[in-house]
RODODREN-355975 format. One record per residue: residue number from 0; residue in three letters; x, y, z of N, C-alpha, C in turn. Coordinates in Angstrom, 3 decimals. Atoms other than C-alpha are relative to their C-alpha. Layout:
NUM	ALA	X	Y	Z	X	Y	Z	X	Y	Z
...
//
This chain:
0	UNK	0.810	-1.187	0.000	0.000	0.000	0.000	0.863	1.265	0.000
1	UNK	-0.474	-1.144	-0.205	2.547	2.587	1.209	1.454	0.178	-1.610
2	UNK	-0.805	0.242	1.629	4.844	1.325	-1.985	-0.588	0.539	-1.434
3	UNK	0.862	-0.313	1.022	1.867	2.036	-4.339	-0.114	1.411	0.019
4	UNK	0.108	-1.269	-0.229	1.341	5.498	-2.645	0.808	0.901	-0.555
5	UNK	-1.328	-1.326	0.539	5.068	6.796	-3.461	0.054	-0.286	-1.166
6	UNK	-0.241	0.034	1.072	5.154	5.397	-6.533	-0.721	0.592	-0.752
7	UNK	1.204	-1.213	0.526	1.710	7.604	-7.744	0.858	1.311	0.862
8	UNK	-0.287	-1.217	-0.103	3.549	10.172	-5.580	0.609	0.474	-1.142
9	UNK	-1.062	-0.350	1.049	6.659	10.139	-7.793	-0.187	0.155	-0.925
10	UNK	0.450	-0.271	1.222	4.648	9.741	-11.072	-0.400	1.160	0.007
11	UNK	0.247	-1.557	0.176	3.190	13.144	-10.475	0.637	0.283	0.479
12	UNK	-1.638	-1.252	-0.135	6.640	14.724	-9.056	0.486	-0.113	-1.349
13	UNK	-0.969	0.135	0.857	7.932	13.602	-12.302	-0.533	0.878	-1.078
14	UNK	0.733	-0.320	1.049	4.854	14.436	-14.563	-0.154	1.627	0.355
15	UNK	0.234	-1.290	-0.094	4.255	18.054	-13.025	1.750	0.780	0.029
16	UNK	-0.956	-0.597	0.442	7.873	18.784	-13.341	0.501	-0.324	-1.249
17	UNK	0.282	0.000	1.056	7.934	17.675	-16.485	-0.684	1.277	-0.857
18	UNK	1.153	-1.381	0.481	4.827	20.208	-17.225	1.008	1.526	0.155
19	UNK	-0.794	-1.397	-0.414	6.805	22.988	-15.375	1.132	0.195	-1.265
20	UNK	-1.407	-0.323	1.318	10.320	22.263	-17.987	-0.455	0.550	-1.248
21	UNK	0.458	0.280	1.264	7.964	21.975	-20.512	-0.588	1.353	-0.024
22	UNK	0.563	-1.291	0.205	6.180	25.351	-20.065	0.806	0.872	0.065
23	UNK	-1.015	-0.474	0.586	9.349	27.006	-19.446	0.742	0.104	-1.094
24	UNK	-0.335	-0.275	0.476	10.706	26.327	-22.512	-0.684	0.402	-1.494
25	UNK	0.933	-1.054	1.262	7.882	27.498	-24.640	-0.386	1.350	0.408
26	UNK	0.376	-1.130	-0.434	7.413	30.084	-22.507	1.918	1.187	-0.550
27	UNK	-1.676	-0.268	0.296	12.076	30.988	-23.739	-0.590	0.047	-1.478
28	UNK	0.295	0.020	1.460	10.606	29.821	-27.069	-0.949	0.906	-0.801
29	UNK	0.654	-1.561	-0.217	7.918	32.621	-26.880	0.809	1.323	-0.782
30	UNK	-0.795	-1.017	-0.019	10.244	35.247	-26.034	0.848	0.076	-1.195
31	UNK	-1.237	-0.323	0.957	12.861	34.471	-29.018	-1.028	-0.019	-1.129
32	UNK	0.967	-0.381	1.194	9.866	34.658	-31.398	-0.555	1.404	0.197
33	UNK	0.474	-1.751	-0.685	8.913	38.002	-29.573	1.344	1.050	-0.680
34	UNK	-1.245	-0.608	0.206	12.634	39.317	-30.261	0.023	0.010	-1.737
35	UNK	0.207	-0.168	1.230	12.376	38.422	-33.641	-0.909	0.566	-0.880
36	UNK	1.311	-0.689	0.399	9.367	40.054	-34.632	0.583	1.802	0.708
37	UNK	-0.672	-1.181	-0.401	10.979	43.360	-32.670	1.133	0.095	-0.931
38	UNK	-1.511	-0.252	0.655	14.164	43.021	-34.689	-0.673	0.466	-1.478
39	UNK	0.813	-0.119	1.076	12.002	42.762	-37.692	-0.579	1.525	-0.574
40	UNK	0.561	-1.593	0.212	10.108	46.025	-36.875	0.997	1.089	-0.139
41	UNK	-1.249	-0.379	-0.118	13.139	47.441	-35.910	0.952	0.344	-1.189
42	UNK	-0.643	0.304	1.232	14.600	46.851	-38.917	-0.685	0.974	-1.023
43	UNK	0.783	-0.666	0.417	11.306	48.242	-40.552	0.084	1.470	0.060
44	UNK	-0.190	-1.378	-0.434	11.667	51.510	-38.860	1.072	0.993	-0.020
45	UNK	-1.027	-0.851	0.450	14.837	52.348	-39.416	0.121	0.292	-1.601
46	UNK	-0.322	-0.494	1.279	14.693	51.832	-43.139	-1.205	1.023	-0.139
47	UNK	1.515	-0.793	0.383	11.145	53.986	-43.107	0.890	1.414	0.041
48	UNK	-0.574	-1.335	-0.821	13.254	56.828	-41.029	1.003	0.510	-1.621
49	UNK	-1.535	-0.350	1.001	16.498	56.463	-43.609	-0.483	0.801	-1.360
50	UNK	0.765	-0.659	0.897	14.248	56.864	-46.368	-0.763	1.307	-0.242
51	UNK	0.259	-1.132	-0.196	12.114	59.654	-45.297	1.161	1.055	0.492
52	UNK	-0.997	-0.986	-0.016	15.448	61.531	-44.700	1.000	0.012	-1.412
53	UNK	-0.762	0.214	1.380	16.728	60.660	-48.244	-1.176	1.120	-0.632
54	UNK	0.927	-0.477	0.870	13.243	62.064	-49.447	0.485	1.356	0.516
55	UNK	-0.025	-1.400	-0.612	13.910	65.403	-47.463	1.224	0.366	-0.556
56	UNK	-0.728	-0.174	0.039	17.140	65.502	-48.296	0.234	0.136	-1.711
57	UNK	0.232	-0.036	1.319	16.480	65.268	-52.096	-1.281	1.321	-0.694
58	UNK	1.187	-1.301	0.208	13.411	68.019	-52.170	0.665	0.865	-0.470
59	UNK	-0.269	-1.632	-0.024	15.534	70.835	-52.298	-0.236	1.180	0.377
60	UNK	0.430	-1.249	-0.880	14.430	72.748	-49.861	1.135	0.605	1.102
61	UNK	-0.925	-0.155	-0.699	17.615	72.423	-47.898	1.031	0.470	-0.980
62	UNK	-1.220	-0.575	1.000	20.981	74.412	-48.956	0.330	-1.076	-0.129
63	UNK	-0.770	1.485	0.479	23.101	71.890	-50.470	1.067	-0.703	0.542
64	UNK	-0.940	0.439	-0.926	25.863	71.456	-47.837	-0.960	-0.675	0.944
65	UNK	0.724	0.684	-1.102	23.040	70.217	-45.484	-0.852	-1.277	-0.853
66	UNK	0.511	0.568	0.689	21.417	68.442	-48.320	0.720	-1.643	-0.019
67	UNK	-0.980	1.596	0.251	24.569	66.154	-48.850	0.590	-0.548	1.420
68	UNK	-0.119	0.755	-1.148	24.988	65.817	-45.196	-1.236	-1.197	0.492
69	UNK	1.220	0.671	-0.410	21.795	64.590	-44.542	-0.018	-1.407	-1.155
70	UNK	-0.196	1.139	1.065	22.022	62.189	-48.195	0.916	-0.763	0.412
71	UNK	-0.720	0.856	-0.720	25.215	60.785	-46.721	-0.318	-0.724	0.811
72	UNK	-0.420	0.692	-1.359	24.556	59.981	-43.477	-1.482	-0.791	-0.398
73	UNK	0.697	0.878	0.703	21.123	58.364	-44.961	0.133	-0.872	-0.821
74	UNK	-0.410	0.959	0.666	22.511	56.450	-47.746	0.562	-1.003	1.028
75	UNK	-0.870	1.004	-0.939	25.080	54.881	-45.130	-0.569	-1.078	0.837
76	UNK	1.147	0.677	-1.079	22.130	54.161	-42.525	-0.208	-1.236	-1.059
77	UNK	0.693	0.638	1.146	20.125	52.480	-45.999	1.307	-1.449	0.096
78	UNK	-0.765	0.746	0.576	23.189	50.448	-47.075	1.084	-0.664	1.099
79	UNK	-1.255	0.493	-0.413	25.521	49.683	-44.058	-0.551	-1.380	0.853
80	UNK	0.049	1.320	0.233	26.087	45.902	-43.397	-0.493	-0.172	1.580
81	UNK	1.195	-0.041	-1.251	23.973	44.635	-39.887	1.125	0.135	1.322
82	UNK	-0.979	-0.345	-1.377	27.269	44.803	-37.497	0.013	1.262	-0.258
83	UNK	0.139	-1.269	-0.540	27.477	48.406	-38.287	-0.763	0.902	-0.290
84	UNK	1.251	-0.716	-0.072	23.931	49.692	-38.521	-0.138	0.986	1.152
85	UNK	0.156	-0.511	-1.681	24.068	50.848	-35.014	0.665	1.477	-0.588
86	UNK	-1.080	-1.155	-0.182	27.109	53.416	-35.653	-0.614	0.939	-0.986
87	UNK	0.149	-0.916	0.983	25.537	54.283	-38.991	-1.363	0.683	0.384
88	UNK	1.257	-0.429	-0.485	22.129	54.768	-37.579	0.393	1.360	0.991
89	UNK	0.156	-1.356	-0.485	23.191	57.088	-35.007	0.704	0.991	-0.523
90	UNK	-0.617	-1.734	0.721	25.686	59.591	-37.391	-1.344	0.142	-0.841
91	UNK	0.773	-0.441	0.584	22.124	59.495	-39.074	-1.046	0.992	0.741
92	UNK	0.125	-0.860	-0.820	20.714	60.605	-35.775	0.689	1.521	0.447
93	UNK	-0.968	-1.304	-0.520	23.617	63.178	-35.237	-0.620	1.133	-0.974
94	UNK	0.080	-1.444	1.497	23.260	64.786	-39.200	-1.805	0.314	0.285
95	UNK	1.007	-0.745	-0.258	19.574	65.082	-38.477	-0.057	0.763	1.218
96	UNK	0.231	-1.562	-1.611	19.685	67.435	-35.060	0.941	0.643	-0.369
97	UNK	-0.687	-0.768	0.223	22.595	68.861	-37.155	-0.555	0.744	-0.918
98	UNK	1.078	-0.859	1.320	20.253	70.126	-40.317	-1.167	0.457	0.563
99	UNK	1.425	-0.412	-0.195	17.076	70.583	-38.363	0.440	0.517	1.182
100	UNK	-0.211	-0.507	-1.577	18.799	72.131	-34.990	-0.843	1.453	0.061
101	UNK	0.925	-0.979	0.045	16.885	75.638	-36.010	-0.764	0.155	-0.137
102	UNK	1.321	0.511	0.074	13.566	75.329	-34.673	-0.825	1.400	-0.859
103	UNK	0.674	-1.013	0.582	12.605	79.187	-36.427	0.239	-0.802	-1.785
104	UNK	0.370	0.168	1.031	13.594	77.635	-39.765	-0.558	-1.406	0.001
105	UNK	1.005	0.704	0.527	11.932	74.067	-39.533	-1.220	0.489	0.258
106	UNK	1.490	-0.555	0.262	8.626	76.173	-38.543	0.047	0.908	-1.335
107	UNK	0.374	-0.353	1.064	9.221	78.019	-41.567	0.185	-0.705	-1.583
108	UNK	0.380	1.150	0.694	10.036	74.630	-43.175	-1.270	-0.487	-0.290
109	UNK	1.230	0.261	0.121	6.606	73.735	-42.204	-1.177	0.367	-0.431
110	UNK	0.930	-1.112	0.204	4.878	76.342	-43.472	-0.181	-0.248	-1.626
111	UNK	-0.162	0.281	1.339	5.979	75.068	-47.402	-1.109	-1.175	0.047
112	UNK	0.857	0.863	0.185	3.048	72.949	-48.163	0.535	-1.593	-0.814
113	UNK	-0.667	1.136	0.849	5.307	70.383	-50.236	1.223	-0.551	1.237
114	UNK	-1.075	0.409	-1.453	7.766	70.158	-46.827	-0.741	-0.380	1.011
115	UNK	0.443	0.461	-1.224	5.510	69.932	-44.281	-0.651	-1.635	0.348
116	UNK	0.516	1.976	-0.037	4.400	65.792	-44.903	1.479	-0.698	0.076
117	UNK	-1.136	0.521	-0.864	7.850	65.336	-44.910	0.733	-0.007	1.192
118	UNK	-0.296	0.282	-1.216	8.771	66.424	-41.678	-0.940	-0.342	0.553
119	UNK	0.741	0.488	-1.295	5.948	65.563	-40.113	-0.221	-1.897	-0.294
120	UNK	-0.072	1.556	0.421	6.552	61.738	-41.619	1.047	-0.104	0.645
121	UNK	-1.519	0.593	-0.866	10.171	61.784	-40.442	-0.268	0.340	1.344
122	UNK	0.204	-0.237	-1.285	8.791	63.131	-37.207	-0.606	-1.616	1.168
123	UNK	0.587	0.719	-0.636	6.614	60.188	-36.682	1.128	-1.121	-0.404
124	UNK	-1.151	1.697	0.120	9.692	57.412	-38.337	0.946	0.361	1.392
125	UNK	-0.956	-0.168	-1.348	11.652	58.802	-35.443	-0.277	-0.695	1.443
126	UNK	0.426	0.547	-1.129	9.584	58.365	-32.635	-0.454	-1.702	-0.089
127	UNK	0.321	1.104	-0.084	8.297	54.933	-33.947	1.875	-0.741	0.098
128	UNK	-1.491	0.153	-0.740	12.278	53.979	-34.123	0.962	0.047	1.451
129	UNK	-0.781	-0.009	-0.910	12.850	54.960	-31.013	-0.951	-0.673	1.097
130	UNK	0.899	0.547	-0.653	9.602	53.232	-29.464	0.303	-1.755	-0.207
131	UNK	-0.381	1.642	0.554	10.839	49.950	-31.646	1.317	-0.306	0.718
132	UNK	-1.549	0.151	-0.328	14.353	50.044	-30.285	-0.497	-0.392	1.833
133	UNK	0.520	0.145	-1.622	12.865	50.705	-26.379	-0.659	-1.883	-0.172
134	UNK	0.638	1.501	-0.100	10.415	47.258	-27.458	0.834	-1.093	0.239
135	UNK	-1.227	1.526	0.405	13.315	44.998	-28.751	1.046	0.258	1.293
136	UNK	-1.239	0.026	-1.351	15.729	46.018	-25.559	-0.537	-0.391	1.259
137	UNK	0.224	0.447	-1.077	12.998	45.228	-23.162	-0.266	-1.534	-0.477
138	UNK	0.500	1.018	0.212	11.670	41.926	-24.944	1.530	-0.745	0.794
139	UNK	-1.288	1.131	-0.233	15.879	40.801	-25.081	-0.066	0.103	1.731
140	UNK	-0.437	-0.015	-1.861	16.329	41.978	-20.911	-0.968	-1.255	0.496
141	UNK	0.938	1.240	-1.101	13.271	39.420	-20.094	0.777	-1.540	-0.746
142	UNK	-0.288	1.196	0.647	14.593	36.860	-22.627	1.529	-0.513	1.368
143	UNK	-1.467	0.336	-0.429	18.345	37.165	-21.123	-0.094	0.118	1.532
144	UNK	0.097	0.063	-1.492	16.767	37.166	-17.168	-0.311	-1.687	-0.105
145	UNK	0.119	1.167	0.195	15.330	34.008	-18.243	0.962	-1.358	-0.075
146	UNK	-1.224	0.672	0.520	17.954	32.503	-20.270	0.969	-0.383	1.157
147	UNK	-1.725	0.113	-0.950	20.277	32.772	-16.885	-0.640	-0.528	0.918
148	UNK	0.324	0.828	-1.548	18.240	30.881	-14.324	0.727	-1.475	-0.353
149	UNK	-0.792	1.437	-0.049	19.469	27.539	-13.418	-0.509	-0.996	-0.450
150	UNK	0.731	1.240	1.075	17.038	25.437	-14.865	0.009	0.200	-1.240
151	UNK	0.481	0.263	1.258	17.088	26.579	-18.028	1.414	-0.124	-0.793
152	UNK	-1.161	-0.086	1.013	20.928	26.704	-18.677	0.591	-1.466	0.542
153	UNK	-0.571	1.556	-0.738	21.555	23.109	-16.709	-0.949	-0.675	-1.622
154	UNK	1.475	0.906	0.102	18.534	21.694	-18.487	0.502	-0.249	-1.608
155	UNK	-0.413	-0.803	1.396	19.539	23.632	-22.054	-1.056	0.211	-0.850
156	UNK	1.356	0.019	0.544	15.861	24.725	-22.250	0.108	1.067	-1.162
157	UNK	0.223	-1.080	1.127	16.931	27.424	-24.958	0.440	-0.684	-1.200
158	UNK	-0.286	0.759	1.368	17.955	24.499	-27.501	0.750	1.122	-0.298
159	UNK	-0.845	-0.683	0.581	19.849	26.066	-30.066	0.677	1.550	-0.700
160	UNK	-0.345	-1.521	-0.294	19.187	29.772	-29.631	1.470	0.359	0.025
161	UNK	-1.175	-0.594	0.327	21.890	31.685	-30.653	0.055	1.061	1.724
162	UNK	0.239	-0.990	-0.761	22.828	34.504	-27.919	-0.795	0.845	-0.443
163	UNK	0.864	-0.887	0.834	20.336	37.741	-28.158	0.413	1.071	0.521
164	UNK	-1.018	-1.408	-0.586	21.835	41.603	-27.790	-1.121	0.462	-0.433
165	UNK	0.867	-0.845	0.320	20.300	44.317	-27.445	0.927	1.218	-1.098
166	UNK	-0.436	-0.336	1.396	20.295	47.299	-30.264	0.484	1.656	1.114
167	UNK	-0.535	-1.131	-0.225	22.480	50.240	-29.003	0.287	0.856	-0.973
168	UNK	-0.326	-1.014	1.035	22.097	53.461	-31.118	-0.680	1.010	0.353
169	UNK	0.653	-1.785	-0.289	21.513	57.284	-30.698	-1.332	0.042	-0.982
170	UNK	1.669	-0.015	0.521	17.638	57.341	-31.597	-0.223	1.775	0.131
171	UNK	1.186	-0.730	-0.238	16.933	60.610	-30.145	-0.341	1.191	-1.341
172	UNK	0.550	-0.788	1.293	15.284	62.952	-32.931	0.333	1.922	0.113
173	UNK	-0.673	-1.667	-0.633	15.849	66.897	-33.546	-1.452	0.556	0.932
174	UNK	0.919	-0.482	-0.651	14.151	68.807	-30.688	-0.890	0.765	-1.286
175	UNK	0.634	-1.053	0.962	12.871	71.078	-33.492	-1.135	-0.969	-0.647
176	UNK	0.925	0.712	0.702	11.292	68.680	-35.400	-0.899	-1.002	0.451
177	UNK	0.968	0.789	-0.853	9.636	66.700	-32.514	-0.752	1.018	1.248
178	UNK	0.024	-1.344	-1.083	8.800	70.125	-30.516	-1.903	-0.115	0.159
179	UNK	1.059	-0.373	0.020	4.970	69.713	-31.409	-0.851	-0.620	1.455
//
């Protein structure tokens, strides 16, 4: 009798920790489908941004020394290879708060009826860039709190997950052009 008892004990110690491994690592497997779908957007948002600063930067509404700063440091963003997106992303951040730092001329930027959809488009690729970047750095922090408990790196509940980083780059936008 008391033989039969532990042995139904032990089948459910085994089977509900079982359940537990088992929901942990869909619950890891979750998260790296969460990260990827952030990287994705992420990805999305910066080329939206790069672009809408190529379009501005091609109008001709800007002198032409700010024109080809701004085309530079956009092309680079557009085209540079995924290890150094980061660096190129933020000299794309820098050259924009360097062309738009005078909030009297982007209000009289805004005032051109053929300018004002463009900044107020790059206004909104900015903030969504910098709302996508905040997403994907908190998704990775829960992934990589996870990832480091003891059951899941004994166990090797993250299978063959690669490591996951977060995306470090100067997001913030020109005061001028986010002032509204």
């Amino acid at each position: 009798m008391i033989e039969e008892v532990l042995v139904v004990l032990l089948a459910l110690l085994v089977l509900v920790t079982g359940l537990w491994l088992s929901w942990t690592a869909q619950r890891l497997d979750r998260m790296h489908h969460r990260i990827d779908v952030a990287r994705a957007s992420l990805e999305s948002q910066r080329l939206r941004r790069s672009a809408t600063a190529l379009e501005l930067a091609t109008s001709g509404t800007l002198d032409p020394v700010r024109s080809l700063l701004l085309l530079d440091a956009a092309a680079r963003a557009r085209a540079a290879p995924a290890e150094e997106y980061e660096a190129a992303e933020s000299d794309l951040s820098q050259s924009l708060r360097a062309v738009l730092a005078d909030e009297r001329e982007v209000a009289s930027l805004r005032e051109d009826p053929a300018v004002e959809p463009l900044l107020a488009e790059l206004a909104v690729a900015c903030r969504k860039l910098e709302l996508a970047r905040r997403f994907h750095n908190d998704v990775v922090v829960s992934a990589r709190a996870l990832r480091s408990r003891r059951r899941v790196r004994w166990l090797r509940l993250s299978g063959r997950a690669g490591p996951v980083h977060s995306v470090d780059l100067d997001d913030v936008p020109p005061r001028a052009l986010v002032a509204d």
